[in-house]
Every structure is written in structure tokens, then in C-alpha cells.
C-alpha positions as CSV (number, residue, x, y, z in Angstrom):
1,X,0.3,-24.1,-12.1
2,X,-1.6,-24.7,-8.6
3,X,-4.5,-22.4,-8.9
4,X,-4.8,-22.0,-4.8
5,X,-5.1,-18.7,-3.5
6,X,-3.1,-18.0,-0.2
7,X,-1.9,-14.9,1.8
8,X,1.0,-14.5,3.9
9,X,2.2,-11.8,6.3
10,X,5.8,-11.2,6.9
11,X,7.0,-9.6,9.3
12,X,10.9,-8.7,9.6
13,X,13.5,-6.9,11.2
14,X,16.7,-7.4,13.5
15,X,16.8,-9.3,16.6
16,X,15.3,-7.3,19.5
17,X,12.7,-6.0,17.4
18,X,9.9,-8.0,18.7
19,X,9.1,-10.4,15.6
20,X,8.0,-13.1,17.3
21,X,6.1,-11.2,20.5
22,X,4.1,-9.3,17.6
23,X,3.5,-12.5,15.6
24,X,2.1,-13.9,18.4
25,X,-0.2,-11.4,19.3
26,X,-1.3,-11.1,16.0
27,X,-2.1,-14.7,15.8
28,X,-3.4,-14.5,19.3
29,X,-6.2,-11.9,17.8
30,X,-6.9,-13.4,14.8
31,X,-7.7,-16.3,16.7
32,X,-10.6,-14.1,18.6
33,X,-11.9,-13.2,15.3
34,X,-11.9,-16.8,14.1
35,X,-9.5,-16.2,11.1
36,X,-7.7,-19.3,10.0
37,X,-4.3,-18.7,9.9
38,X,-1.2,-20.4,10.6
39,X,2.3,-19.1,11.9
40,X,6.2,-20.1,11.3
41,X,9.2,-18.9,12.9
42,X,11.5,-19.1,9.9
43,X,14.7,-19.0,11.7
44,X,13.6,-22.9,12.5
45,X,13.7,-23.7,9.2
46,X,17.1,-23.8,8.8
47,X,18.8,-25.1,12.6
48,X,21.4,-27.6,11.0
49,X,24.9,-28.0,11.7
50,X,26.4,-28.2,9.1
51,X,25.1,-26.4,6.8
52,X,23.8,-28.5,3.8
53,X,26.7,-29.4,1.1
54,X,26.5,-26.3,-1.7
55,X,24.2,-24.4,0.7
56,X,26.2,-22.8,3.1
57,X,23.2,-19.7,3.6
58,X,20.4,-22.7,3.7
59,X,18.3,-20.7,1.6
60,X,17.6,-24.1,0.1
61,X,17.3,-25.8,3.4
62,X,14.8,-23.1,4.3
63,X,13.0,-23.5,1.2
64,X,12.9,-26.9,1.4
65,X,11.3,-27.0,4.7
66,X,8.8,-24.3,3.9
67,X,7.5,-26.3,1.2
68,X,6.9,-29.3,3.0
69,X,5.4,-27.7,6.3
70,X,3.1,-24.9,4.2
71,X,2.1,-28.0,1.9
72,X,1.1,-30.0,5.0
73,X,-1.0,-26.8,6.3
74,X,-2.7,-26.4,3.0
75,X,-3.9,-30.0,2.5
76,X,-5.6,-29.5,5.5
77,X,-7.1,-25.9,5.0
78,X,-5.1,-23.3,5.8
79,X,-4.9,-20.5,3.0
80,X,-3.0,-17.5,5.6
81,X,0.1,-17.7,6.8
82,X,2.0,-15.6,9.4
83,X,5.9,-15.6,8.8
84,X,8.5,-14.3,10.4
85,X,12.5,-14.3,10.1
86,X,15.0,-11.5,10.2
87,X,14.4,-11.2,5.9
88,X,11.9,-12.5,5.1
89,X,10.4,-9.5,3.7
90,X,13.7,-9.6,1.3
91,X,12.8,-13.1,0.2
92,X,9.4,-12.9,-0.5
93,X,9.6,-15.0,-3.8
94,X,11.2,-18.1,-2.3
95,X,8.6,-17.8,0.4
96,X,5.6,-17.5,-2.4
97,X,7.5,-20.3,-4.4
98,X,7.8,-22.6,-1.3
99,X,4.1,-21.9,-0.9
100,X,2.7,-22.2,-4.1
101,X,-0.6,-21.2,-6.3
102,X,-0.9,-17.4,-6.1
103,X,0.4,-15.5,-3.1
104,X,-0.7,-12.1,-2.1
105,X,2.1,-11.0,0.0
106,X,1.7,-8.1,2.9
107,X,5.5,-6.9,4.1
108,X,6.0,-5.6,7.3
109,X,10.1,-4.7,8.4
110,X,10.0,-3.6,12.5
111,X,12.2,-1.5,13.3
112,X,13.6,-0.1,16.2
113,X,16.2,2.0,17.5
114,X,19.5,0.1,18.9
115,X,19.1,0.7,22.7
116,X,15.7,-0.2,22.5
117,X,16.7,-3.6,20.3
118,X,19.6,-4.0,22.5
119,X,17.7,-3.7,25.6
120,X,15.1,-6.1,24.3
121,X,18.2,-8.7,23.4
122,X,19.9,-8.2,26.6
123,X,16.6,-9.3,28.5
124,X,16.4,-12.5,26.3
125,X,20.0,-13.6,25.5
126,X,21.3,-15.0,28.8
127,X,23.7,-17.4,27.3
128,X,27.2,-16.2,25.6
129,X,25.1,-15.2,22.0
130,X,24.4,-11.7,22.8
131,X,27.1,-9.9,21.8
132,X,27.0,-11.6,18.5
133,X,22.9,-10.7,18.4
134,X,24.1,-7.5,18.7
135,X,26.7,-6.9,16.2
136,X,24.1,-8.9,13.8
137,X,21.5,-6.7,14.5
138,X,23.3,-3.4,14.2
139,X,24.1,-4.9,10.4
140,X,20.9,-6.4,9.9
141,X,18.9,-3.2,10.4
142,X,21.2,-1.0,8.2
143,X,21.2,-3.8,5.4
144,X,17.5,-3.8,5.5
145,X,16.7,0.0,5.6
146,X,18.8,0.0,2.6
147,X,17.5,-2.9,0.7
148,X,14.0,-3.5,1.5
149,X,11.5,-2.5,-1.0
150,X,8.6,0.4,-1.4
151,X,6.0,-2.1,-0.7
152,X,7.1,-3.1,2.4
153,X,5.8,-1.1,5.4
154,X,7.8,0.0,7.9
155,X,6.7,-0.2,11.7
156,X,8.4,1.3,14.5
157,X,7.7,-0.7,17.7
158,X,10.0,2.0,19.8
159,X,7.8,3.2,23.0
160,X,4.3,1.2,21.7
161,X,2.5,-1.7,23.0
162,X,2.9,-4.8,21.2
163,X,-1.1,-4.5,21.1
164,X,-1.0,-1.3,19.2
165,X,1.8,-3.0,16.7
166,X,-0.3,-5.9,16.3
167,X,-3.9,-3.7,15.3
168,X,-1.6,-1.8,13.0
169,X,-0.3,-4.9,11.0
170,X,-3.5,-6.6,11.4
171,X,-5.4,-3.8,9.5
172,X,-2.6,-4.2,7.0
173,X,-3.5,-7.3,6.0
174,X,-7.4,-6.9,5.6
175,X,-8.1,-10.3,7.4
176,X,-10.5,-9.6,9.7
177,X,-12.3,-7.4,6.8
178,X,-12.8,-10.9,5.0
179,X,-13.0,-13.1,7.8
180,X,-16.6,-14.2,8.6
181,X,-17.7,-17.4,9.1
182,X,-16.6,-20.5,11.2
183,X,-13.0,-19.6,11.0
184,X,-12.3,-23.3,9.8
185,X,-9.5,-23.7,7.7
186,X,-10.1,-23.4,4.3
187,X,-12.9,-21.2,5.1
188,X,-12.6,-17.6,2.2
């Protein structure tokens, strides 16, 4: 078994929640505290018509892809990883898999309520996909209220900065506790 060490934040929730813009912030701070990190957009993973033969949900696709862009960041360095996509925090163990060694994992599921999301989506979708963001995001939410484990925190981003959000994962993850030093990759 690899022996690496490696961390990962995921971060998920419906469309509208603000997965990506809090992502991005987060990165954006760690990057003035010098903590090495790296961050995927998950739904990329997987953008092929048609789907794979035998994987019609491109889990494998996804995995696949992980595997071989994570790999590429390690070799060079990189032992954090910010991840987002609508479940990721339900498929933690392809994600630790994909990555390899030992993983510690920190969950994080945004939610927010359905104007807001809708609101959010209506202000980004301005091609013919919204109604069908919509109708996934409605399911999407309930699906992972229901399903998504203890572990994983819940974060409202209803009526907050995407600042505040991003502090409040941040401090989640203990990065900046451990960070230090030249913020090089493959700097502990």
C-alpha cells in the first residue's frame, strides 16, 4: 500500500449553492497563507458524450480521471486537495481510492434554501439548462439531506458572505494550523 499522506476537502451540495465560488475563495486564501493545495471541479471529470460502454453514471470515468490528475499533482508535491462536485461528500471512498496512500477526509454539504439556489442558478444559467438545474437541484438537496453522513458538516451559505463560508470551512480543515513554511508543494 502507498504510504503517502494526503488530505482532501469536499465540498458538496446542489447547483446554486455556491460550490465552486466557496472553493475558490478558499483556495484563494490558502494561497495568502502559503498552503499548498490543489483544486478540481469534479463535474469535469466526467464531460463525455456518450457515456463510457457499462458506465452509464461515469463513476468509473470520474474515477479514472481522478486518478490520473491527483497522481500527476502528487508526483510533483501536492499532498491537499480541494474537491468539489454535487456528491462528492457521498463518494468519499472512490475519491480516497482515486487518490491513494492514506486520506484524511474533511466533508462539507452547502446547503441552501431553494429561492436562494434558484436565484443563484437563474443568474448563471442563461442557456436552455436551467429548468433542468432546477428540477436536479430540488432532488439533489433532498437526496443529500437524507443520505449524507454524521461526519459531514453542514454549511448554510443562505444570507452570508462567501468570505464568512470560506473561514468557516477553512477552520474545518486545520490547514492553516499546520501550514508554516514555504508553502511549496510537498511541504508538511
Amino acid at each position: 500500500m502507498d504510504g503517502s499522506r494526503y488530505e482532501v476537502l469536499l465540498i458538496g451540495g446542489r447547483s446554486g449553492v455556491g460550490k465552486s465560488t466557496v472553493a475558490w475563495e478558499v483556495s484563494a486564501r490558502l494561497q495568502a497563507r502559503l498552503v499548498a493545495h490543489c483544486l478540481l471541479e469534479g463535474d469535469l471529470l466526467d464531460q463525455a458524450f456518450p457515456a463510457p460502454a457499462g458506465d452509464s453514471n461515469r463513476t468509473g470515468l470520474t474515477c479514472r480521471n481522478l486518478a490520473s490528475v491527483w497522481g500527476n499533482y502528487a508526483d510533483l508535491g501536492y499532498r491537499r486537495l480541494i474537491y468539489t462536485n454535487t456528491v462528492s461528500v457521498l463518494e468519499s471512498d472512490m475519491i480516497t481510492g482515486a487518490m491513494g496512500g492514506r486520506v484524511t477526509v474533511t466533508g462539507v454539504l452547502l446547503t441552501a434554501a431553494d429561492e436562494v439556489a434558484n436565484q443563484r442558478l437563474a443568474g448563471r444559467e442563461i442557456g436552455g439548462q436551467y429548468e433542468a438545474h432546477v428540477r436536479r437541484g430540488v432532488a439533489a438537496a433532498a437526496h443529500l439531506h437524507r443520505v449524507a453522513e454524521p461526519w459531514v458538516v453542514r454549511v448554510s451559505t443562505d444570507d452570508r458572505s462567501v468570505a464568512d463560508i470560506a473561514g468557516e470551512i477553512i477552520a474545518l480543515t486545520g490547514w492553516t494550523d499546520r501550514a508554516g513554511g514555504s508553502g511549496q508543494p510537498g511541504w508538511h
